[in-house]
N, C-alpha and C positions, 0 to 999 in steps of 0.2 A: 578782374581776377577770375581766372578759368574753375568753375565749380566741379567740385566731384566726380569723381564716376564711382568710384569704390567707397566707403565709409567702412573702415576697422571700428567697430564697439569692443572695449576692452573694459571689463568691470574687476575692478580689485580690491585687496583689503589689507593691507599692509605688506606689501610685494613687490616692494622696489626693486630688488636682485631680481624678482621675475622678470619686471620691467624693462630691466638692465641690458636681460637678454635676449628679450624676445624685438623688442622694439628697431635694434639694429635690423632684422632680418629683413622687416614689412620693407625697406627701399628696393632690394630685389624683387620685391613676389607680384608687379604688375610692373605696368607700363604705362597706366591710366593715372590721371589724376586722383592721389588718392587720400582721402583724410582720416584722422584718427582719433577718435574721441575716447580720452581715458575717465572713466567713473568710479570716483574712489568715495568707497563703501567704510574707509579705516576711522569712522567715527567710533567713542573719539580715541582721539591720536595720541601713541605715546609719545614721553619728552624725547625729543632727539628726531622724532620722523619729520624729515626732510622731504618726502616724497615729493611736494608740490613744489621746493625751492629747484629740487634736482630736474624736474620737468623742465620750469620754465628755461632753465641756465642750460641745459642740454639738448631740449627736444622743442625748440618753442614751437615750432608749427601744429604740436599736440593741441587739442581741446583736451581741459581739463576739468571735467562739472565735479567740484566736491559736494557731498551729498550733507544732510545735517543730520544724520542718521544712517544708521545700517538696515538698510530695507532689504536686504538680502539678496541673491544673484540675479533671477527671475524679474524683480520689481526693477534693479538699478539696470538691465539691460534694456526693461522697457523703457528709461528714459532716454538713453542713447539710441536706441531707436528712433522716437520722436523725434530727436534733436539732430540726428544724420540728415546729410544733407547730397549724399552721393544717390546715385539712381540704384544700384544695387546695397545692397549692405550684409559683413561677414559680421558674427558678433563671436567673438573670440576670447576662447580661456588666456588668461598671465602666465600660465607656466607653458607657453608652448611657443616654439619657433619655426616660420614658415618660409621652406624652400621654396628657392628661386622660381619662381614664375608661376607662382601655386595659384594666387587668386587669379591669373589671365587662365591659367587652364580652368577654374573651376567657374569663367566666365562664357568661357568659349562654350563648356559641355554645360552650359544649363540652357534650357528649353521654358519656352512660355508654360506658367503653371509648375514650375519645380521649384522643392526646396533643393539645399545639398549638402553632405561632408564632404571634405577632402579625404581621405585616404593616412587617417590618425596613428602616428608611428610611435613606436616607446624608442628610447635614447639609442639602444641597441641594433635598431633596427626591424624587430619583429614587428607585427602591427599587435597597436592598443586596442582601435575599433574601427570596422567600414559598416559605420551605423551600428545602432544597435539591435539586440534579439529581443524576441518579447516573448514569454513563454504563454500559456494557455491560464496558468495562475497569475499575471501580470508583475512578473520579477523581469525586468530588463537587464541586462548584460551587455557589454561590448561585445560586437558580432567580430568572431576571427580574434579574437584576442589572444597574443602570444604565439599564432600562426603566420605563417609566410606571407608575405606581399601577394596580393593577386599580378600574378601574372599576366592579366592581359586590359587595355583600357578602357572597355567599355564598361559604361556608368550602370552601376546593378540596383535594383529597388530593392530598397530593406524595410523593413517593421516600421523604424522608428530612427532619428538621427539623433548623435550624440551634440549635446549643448555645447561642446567643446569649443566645436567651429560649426557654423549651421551659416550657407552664405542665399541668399535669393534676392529678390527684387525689393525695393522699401516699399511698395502699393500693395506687394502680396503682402509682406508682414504687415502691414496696417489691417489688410483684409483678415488678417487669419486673426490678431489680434495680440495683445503682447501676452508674455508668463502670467499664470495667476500668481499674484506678490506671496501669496499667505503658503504656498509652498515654501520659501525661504531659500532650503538648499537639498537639492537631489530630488530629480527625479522630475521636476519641473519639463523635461525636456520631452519627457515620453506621452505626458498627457498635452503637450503642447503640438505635436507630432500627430497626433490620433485627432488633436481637431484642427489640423492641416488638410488631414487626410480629409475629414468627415466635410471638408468647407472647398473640395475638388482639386486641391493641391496632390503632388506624386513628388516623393520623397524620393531619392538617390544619391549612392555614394559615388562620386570619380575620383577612382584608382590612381590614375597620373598626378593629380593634386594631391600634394602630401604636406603633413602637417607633423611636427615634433612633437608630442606631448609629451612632459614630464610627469610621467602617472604617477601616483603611490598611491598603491593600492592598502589601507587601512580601513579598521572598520570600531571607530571607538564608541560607546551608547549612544553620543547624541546622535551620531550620524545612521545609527539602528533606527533612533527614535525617529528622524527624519522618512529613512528609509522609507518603514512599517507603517507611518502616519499617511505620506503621499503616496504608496500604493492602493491605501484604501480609498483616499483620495479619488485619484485618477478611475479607480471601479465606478465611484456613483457620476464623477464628473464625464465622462466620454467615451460611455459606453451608453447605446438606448438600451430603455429598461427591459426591452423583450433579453436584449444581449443578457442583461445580469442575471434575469433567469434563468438562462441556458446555461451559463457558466459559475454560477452560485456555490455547485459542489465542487468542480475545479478552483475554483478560491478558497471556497473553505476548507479544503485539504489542506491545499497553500500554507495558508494561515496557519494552521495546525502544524506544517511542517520548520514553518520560520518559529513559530513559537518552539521547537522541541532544538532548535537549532538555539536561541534565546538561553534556554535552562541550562546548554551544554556551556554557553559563556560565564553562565553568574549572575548574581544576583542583578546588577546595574542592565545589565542585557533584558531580562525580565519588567523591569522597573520599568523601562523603555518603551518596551510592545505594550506593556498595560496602557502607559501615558498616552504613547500615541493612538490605542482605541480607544481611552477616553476622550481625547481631544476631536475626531471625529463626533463621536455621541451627542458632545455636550453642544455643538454644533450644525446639529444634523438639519435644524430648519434653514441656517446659510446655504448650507449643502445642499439641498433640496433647490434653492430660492437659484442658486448660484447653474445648478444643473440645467434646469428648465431655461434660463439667459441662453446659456449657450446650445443648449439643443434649439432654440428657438433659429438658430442661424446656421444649423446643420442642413448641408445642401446632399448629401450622399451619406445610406444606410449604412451599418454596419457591417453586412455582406461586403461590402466593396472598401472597409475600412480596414477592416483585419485579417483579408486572404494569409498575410504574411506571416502572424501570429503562429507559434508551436513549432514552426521550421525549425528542424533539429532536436527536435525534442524537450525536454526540460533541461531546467538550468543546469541541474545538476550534473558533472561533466562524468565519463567513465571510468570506473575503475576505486570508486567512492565506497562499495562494499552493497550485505545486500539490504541498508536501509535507501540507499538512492537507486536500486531496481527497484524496491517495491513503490515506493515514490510515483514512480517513472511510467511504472505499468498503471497505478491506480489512476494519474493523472490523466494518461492516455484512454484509458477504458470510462472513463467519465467525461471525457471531452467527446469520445467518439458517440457516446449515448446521447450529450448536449447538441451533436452537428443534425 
């Protein structure tokens, strides 16, 4: 039996219809031997999901690991990662559908020591993300989101790659190491990105690989609480401490700013931010314990981790009134005293 070249990681959680639709596309998107491992996170399972009968009877050449637990996006990709068996590996969202020849382009344009996205589109057309932005207070965004296709193909470096689709070598992600589980959902991808960076990897999107993604964009408590929790996260985990000095007031404006954004939601929005700095706090010696691990395998400073950070300015997009200029300038005028 001819082994891999390619390994699709697909991690889902009750998403058959996702599956429905994405799974036809992967036979166009290479030309390589390519496998597919589905990791279903839908413990437990309600009456009536079929998911695993519909696999087998439709897609048997699928690997299917059911998990006995929901260990969350981050944790269930790391095990598909171990368990790929292709020389490269894409680890890929359910809700997205990949045109024809996407993974041999996003084969051809990677280079020894890269990670990469493809060129993440919403249904429409416009782009969702080519990578993502990071701002100076550490809120990630989709870079170009709801703007025009880049016009032309060469692979551009960004901040940080969306989790979406993230494709590279399986020796490099061994190297770099998988998600920290205890993220769970969101956000996972930005601190896993920075210690890409920090571990001598270069991050880049290619434009010619495009990717469907079925985005919806919501924003309900938990996924506040998610938010607000692994941004704080991500500050003590992969950044060195000189970094957080510098950047201390740029955060805690931040902070200050997501908390005021919080009040304007409701009370459940409030409830959230509080939970999620508690749940750091009460934590803080893992955090610490957890910090030191991974700096301990940091091969390159911070200098050369986050050149890309701030591009563009804050998250906050124009024309928001003048609580997002002052934002905007205070965040700038306090980064520029931190450089």
């Amino acid at each position: 039996m001819t082994p891999p070249t390619v390994s699709v990681v697909i991690v889902v959680y009750r998403q058959r219809r996702d599956l429905e639709r994405l799974l036809p596309t992967l036979a166009h998107a290479t030309d390589d031997p390519l496998e597919v491992l589905v990791i279903d996170n839908g413990v437990p399972r309600e009456p009536g999901d079929d998911t695993q009968a519909w696999l087998a009877a439709t897609h048997p050449a699928v690997r299917l690991l059911a998990l006995d637990a929901n260990v969350g996006y981050g944790a269930a990709n790391n095990v598909g990662v171990l368990e790929a068996r292709g020389e490269f590996v894409l680890v890929l969202n359910p809700d997205t559908e990949v045109e024809p020849g996407a993974i041999d382009q996003l084969r051809a344009a990677l280079q020894p020591g890269w990670f990469a996205n493809p060129c993440l589109l919403l249904p429409d057309g416009r782009v969702n993300a080519v990578g993502l932005a990071v701002s100076l207070g550490g809120i990630a965004t989709c870079d170009g989101l709801y703007g025009p296709v880049p016009p032309d193909s060469t692979p551009r470096a960004v901040a940080a790659l969306s989790g979406a689709a993230i494709f590279g070598r399986r020796q490099d992600w061994l190297k770099v190491g998988g998600f920290v589980p205890e993220y769970f959902l969101y956000g996972e991808d930005v601190e896993w990105s920075l210690r890409a960076r920090a571990r001598g990897f270069s991050l880049f999107c290619v434009p010619q690989a495009r990717v469907v993604h079925h985005y919806r964009a919501t924003m309900p408590p938990q996924k506040w609480f998610y938010l607000a929790r692994n941004r704080r996260l991500t500050f003590h985990l992969a950044l060195e401490r000189h970094t957080q000095r510098r950047l201390r007031a740029v955060w805690t404006v931040t902070s200050m700013a997501l908390w005021l954004y919080a009040v304007g939601r409701g009370p459940r929005y409030v409830w959230a931010d509080l939970a999620a700095m508690l749940w750091v706090w009460r934590r803080r010696r893992w955090v610490a314990r957890l910090a030191a691990r991974l700096a301990a395998r940091r091969e390159v400073p911070d200098r050369d981790v986050i050149p890309l950070w701030g591009q563009g300015g804050s998250p906050i997009p124009p024309g928001v009134g003048w609580g997002g200029r002052l934002y905007d300038g205070l965040v700038r005028r306090l980064a520029a005293g931190a450089s």
